[in-house]
C-alpha positions in Angstrom: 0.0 0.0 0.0 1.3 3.5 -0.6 2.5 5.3 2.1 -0.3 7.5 3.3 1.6 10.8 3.9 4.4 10.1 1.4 2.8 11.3 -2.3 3.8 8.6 -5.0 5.6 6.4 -2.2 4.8 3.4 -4.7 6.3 4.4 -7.5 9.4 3.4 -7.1 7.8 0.1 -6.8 6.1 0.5 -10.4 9.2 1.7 -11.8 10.8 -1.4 -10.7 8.3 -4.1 -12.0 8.1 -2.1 -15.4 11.7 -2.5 -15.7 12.2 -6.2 -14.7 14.1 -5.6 -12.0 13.7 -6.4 -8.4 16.7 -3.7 -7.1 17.6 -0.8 -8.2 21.2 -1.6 -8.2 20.8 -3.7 -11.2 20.7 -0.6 -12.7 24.6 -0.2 -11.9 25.5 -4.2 -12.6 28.4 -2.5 -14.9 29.6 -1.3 -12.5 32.8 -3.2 -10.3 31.7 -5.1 -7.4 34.8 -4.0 -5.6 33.9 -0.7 -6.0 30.8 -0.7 -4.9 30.4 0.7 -1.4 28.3 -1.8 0.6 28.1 0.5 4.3 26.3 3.2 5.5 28.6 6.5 4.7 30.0 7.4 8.6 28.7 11.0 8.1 26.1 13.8 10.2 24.5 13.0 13.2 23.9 9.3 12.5 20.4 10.2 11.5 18.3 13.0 10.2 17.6 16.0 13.1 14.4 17.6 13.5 13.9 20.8 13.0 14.4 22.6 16.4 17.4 20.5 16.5 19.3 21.4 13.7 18.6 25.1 14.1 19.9 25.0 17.6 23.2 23.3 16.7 23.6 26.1 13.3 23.3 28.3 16.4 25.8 27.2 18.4 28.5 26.4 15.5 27.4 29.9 14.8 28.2 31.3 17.9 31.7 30.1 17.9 32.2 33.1 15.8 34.4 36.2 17.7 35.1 39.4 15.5 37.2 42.0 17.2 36.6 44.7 14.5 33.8 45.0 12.2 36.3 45.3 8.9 35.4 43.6 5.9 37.6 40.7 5.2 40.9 40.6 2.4 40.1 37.6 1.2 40.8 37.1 -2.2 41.5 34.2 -4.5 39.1 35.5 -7.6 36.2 35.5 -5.2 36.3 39.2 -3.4 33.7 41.0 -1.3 32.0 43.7 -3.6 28.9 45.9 -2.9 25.6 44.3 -4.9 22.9 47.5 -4.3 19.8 46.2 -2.3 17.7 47.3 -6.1 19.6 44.4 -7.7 18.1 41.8 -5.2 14.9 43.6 -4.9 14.1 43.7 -8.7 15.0 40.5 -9.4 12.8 38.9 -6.8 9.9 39.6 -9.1 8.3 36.8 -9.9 9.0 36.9 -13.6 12.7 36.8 -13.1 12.9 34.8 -9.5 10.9 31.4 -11.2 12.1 31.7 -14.5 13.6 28.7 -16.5 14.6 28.5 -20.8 12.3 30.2 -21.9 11.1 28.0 -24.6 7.9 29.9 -25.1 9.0 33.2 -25.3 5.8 34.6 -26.8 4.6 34.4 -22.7 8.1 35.2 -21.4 9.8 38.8 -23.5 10.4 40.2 -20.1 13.3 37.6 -19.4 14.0 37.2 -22.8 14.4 41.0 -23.4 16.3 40.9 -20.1 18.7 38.2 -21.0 19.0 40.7 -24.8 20.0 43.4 -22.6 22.2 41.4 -20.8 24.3 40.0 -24.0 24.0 43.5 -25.1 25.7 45.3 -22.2 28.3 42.7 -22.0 29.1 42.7 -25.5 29.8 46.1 -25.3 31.7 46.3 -22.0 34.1 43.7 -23.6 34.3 44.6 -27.2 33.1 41.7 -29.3 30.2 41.0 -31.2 28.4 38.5 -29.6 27.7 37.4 -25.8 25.7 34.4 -25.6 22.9 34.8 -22.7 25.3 33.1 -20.0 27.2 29.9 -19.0 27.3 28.4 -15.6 30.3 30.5 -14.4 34.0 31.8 -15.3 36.1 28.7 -14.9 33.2 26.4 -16.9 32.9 29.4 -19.3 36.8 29.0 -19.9 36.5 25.0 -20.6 33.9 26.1 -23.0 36.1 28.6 -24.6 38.8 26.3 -24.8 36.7 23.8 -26.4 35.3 25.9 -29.2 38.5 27.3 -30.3 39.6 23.1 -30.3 36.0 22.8 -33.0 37.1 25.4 -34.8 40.6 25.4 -35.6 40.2 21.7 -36.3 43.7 22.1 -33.6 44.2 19.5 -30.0 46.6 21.8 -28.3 46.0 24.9 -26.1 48.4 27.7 -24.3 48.1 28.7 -21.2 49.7 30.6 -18.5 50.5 28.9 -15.1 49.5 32.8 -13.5 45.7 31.5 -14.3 43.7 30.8 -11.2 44.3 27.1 -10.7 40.9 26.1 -10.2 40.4 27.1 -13.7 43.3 25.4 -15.0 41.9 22.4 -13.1 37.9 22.8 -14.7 39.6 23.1 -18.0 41.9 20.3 -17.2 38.8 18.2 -16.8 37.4 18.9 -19.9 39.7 18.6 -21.9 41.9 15.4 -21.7 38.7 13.2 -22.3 38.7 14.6 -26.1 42.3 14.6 -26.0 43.2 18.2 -26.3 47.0 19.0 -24.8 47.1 21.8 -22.5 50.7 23.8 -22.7 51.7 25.4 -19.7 53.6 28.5 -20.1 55.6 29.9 -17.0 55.3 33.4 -15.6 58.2 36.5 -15.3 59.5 36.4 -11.8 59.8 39.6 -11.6 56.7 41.2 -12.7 54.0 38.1 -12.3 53.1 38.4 -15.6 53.1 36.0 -18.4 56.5 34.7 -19.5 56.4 36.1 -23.2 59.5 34.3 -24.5 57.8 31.2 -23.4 54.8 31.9 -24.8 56.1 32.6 -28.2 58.7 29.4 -27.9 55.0 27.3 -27.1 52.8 29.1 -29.9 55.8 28.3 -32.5 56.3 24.7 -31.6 52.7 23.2 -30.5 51.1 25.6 -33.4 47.8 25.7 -30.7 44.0 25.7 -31.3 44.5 29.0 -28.9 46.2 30.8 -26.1 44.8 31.9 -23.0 45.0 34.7 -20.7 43.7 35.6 -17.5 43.8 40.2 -16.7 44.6 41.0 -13.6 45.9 37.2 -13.5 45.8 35.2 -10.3 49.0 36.8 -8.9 46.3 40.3 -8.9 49.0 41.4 -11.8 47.3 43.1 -14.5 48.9 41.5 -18.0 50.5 44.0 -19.9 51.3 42.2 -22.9 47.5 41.0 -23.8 47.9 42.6 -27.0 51.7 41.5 -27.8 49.8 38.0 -27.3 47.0 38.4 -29.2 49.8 39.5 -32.1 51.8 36.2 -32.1 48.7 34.3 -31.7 47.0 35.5 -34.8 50.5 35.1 -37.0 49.9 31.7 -36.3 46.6 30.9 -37.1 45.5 31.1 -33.5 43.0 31.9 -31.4 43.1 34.3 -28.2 41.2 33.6 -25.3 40.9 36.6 -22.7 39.8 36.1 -19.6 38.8 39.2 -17.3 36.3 40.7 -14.7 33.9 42.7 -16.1 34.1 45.0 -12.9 37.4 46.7 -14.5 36.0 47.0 -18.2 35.0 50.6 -17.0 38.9 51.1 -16.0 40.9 48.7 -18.3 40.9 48.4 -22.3 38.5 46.4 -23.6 40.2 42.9 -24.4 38.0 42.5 -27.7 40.3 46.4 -28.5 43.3 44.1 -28.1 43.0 41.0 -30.3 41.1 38.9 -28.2 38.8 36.4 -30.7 36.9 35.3 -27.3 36.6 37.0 -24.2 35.1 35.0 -20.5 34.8 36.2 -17.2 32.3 35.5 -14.0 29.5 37.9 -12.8 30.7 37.2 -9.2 31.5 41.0 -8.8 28.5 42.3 -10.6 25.5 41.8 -8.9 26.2 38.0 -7.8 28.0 38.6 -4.4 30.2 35.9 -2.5 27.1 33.3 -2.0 29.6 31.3 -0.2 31.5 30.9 -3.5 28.2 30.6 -6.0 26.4 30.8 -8.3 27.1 33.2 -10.1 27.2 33.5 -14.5 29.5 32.8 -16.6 30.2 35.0 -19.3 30.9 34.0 -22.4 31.7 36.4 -26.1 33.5 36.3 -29.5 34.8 38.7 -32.2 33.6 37.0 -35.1 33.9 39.5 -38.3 34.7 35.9 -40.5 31.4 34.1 -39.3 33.8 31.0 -37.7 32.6 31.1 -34.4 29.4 31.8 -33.8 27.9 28.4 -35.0 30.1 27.0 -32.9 29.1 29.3 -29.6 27.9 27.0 -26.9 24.7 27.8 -24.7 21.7 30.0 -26.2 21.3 33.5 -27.9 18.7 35.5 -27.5 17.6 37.5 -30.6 15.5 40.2 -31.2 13.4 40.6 -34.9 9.5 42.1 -36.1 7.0 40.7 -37.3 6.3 40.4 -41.0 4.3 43.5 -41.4 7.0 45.3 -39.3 4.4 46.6 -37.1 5.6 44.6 -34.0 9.4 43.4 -32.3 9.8 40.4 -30.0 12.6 38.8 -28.3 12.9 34.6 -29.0 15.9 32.3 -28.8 18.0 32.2 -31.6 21.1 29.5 -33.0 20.0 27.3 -30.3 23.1 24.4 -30.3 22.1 22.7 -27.4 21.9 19.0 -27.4 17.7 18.4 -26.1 17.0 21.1 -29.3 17.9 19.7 -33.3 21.5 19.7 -32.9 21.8 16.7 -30.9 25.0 14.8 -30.9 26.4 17.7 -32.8 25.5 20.0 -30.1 28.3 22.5 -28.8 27.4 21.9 -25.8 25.5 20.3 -22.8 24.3 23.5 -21.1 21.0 22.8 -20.3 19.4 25.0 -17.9 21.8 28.3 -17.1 22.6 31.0 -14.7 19.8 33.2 -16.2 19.3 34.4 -12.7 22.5 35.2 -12.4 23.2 37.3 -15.4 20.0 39.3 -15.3 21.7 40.4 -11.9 24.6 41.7 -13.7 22.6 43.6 -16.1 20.7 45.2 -13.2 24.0 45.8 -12.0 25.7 47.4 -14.4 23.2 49.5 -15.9 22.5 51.2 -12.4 26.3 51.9 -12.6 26.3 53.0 -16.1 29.8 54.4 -17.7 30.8 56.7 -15.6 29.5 54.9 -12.4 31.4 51.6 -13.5 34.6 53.6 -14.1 34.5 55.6 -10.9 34.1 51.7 -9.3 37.5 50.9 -10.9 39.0 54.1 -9.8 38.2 53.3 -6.4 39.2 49.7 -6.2 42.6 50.7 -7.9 43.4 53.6 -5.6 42.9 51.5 -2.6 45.2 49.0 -4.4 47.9 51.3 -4.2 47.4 52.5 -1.5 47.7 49.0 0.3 50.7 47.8 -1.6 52.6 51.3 -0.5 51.7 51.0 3.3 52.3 47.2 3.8 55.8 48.1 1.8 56.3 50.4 4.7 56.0 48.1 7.5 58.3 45.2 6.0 55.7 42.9 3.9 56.5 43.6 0.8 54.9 42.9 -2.9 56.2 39.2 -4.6 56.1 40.6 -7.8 58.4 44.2 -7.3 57.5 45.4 -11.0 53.9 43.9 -11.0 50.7 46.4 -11.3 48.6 45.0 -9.3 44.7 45.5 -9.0 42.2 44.4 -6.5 44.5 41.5 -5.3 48.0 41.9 -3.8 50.6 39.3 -3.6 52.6 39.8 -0.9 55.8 38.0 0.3 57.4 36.9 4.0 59.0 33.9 5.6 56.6 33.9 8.3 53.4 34.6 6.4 51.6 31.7 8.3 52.2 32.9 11.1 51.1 36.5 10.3 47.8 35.0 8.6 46.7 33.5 12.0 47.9 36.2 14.5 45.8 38.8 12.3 42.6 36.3 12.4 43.3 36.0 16.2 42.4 40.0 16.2 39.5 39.7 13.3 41.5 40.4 10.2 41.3 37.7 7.7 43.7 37.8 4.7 44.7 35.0 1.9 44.8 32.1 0.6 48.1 31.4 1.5 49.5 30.0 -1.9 51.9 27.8 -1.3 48.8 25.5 -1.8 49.1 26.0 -5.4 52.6 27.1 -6.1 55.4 25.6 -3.8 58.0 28.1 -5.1 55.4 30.8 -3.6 54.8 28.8 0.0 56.1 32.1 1.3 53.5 34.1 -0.3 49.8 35.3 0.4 47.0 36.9 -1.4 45.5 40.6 -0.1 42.5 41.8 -1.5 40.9 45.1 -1.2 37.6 46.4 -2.7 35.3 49.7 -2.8 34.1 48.0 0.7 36.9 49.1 2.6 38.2 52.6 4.0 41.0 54.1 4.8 40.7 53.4 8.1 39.9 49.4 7.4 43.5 49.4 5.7 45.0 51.0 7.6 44.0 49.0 10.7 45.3 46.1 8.7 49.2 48.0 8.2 48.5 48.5 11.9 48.6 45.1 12.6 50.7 43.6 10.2 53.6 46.3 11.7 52.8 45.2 15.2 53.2 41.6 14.1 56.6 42.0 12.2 58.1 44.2 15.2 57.7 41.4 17.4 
């Protein structure tokens, strides 16, 4: 009998006797006996908790919490504490927006689809390209993507990129690409200034003749990449793609990377109305320069379009050069995007239009003058910049022997800085990240050169 407070309790059942099968592990016979795990996992509270219970231990694991000084945090990493206005949140609540899905009817659904247009649109021109499809899931997925398309287009299996990327791209793209067989070359970075090694980029372009190469402005290191365009040259003589990744937060500071060569541009929304979310979601942003036609039948995800009607009397929004595999394309889709980060990006539309030009540039201003402002004072009290000829933005690499031991005494008094990364580079495991945004003052930094002086003195 079905359960009576349980809707389609039976159905399993049904499913079962439908099939022919009396467990539903004979669904996984190909898989290795010895792999299969035949315990209960050892993990929670060794059962569910109800309700009252589980709110009362978030409580006290949430009480453990002790913060000296209400100062925003300098984490970094590619994930950094920006402002998202309460509008953004507020107007995207709506119902419209909050519950929407593909919209594969858009004759009952222009105000996303119009939304997602003015999304592409925005972007597009923020990063100089022709085309921005209407998201991807976010920036390290949209980099696999990228990678991939350049692979289908160029017909080439190896790609170049620089080890100053943020590793947990390198590792996304990683796991895309070796199932197809595509070669990632890893290029080295200058020592001095934490960019891009350009000798070893050219030696790599000349010998593995890649698919494309890839670049990541301000890189990991919080270095901005002077030689983007240098790049893009060498790339194009031969027969190369470049691959630009960057934050569309600086595009009202920093040249647009579609004005220097890029063929396709990515970057996350994390900074533009997405916020920290405990690391997600956020979108991923996706865009080529396509003046040849190659690319854009080869664009993953969807397009929104915008046309009239015959008579000309009327314009509607629709989805347009629709690659995904559960439309016509099938095994020849582009990609397995199915459902987005609509959400997402009509947050950074929202975003970036309440900013407008001179509101996003002003942003940039800000973040870069607390930059510099941070790397000069911590240079006064002994920690010093890694990368002594880097220009560094938003994120600061700094350098000491006891840098572990300054990350903890400065969490001891509220301050939180990092990651520490010798957990990704062991010739750096005397090295940290700093990050600063239009979140903190003066006074926030300075209370963090406070402490840092007060640490090194001792």
């Amino acid at each position: 009998m079905p359960h009576p407070w349980i809707p389609n309790s039976y159905i399993k059942d049904l499913m079962l006797k439908e099939l022919g099968i009396s467990s539903v592990l004979e669904l996984f016979s190909d898989i290795p006996q010895e792999l299969l795990l035949r315990r209960e996992l050892s993990v929670g509270y060794g059962g569910p908790l109800p309700e009252y219970r589980l709110r009362r231990l978030f409580n006290d694991i949430l009480g453990k919490n002790r913060f000296r000084y209400t100062v925003p945090p300098f984490l970094g990493g590619g994930m950094c504490l920006h402002y998202v206005p309460a509008v953004v949140k507020q107007l995207v609540s709506r119902s419209e927006f909050y519950t929407s899905y593909t919209p594969y009817q858009p004759e009952i659904a222009q105000g996303l689809t119009q939304a997602l247009f003015e999304y592409q649109s925005l972007m597009a021109e923020l990063y100089g390209v022709d085309v921005v499809n209407a998201s991807m899931y976010n920036g390290s997925t949209a980099t696999a993507e990228a990678v991939r398309l350049a692979v289908r287009v160029t017909g080439r299996r190896a790609v170049v990129l620089p080890r100053n990327i943020h590793p947990e791209i390198l590792e996304v793209v990683r796991t895309w690409s070796e199932p197809v067989g595509i070669s990632l070359v890893k290029v080295g970075y200058d020592r001095e200034s934490g960019g891009v090694d350009l000798a070893e980029v050219e030696k790599a372009i000349r010998e593995w003749k890649p698919a494309a190469v890839v670049i990541q402005t301000p890189n990991f290191f919080g270095v901005i990449e002077e030689g983007v365009g240098e790049v893009a040259n060498l790339a194009k003589e031969h027969g190369s793609l470049m691959i630009v990744y960057e934050d569309p937060i600086f595009l009202g500071l920093l040249e647009a990377p579609g004005n220097l060569g890029a063929d396709i541009v990515i970057g996350d929304t994390s900074s533009v109305g997405s916020g920290l979310n405990f690391g997600g979601p956020t979108a991923g942003i996706l865009g080529i320069k396509d003046p040849e036609g190659r690319l854009l039948r080869q664009l993953p995800g969807r397009l929104i379009g915008y046309t009239r009607t015959v008579d000309g009397y009327e314009g509607g929004y629709m989805m347009v050069l629709q690659t995904r595999e559960q439309h016509i394309r099938r095994e020849r889709a582009t990609s397995n995007i199915t459902t987005n980060s609509a959400l997402e990006a009509v947050k950074a539309a929202i975003h970036i239009s309440l900013l407008g030009p001179q509101g996003l540039r002003k942003l940039g201003e800000a973040i870069a003058g607390r930059t510099e402002y941070l790397v000069r004072a911590l240079s006064r009290v002994g920690l010093n910049p890694a990368f002594e000829r880097g220009v560094y933005l938003r994120e600061v690499t700094v350098r000491h022997t006891r840098i572990v031991e300054l990350r903890e005494y400065l969490r001891s008094r509220g301050i939180y800085i990092g990651p520490l990364l010798a957990r990704f580079f062991k010739e750096l495991g005397d090295c940290s990240l700093v990050c600063t945004t239009e979140l903190h003052t003066k006074e926030d930094i300075d209370l963090l050169v406070e402490l840092v002086g007060e640490f090194l003195k001792r």
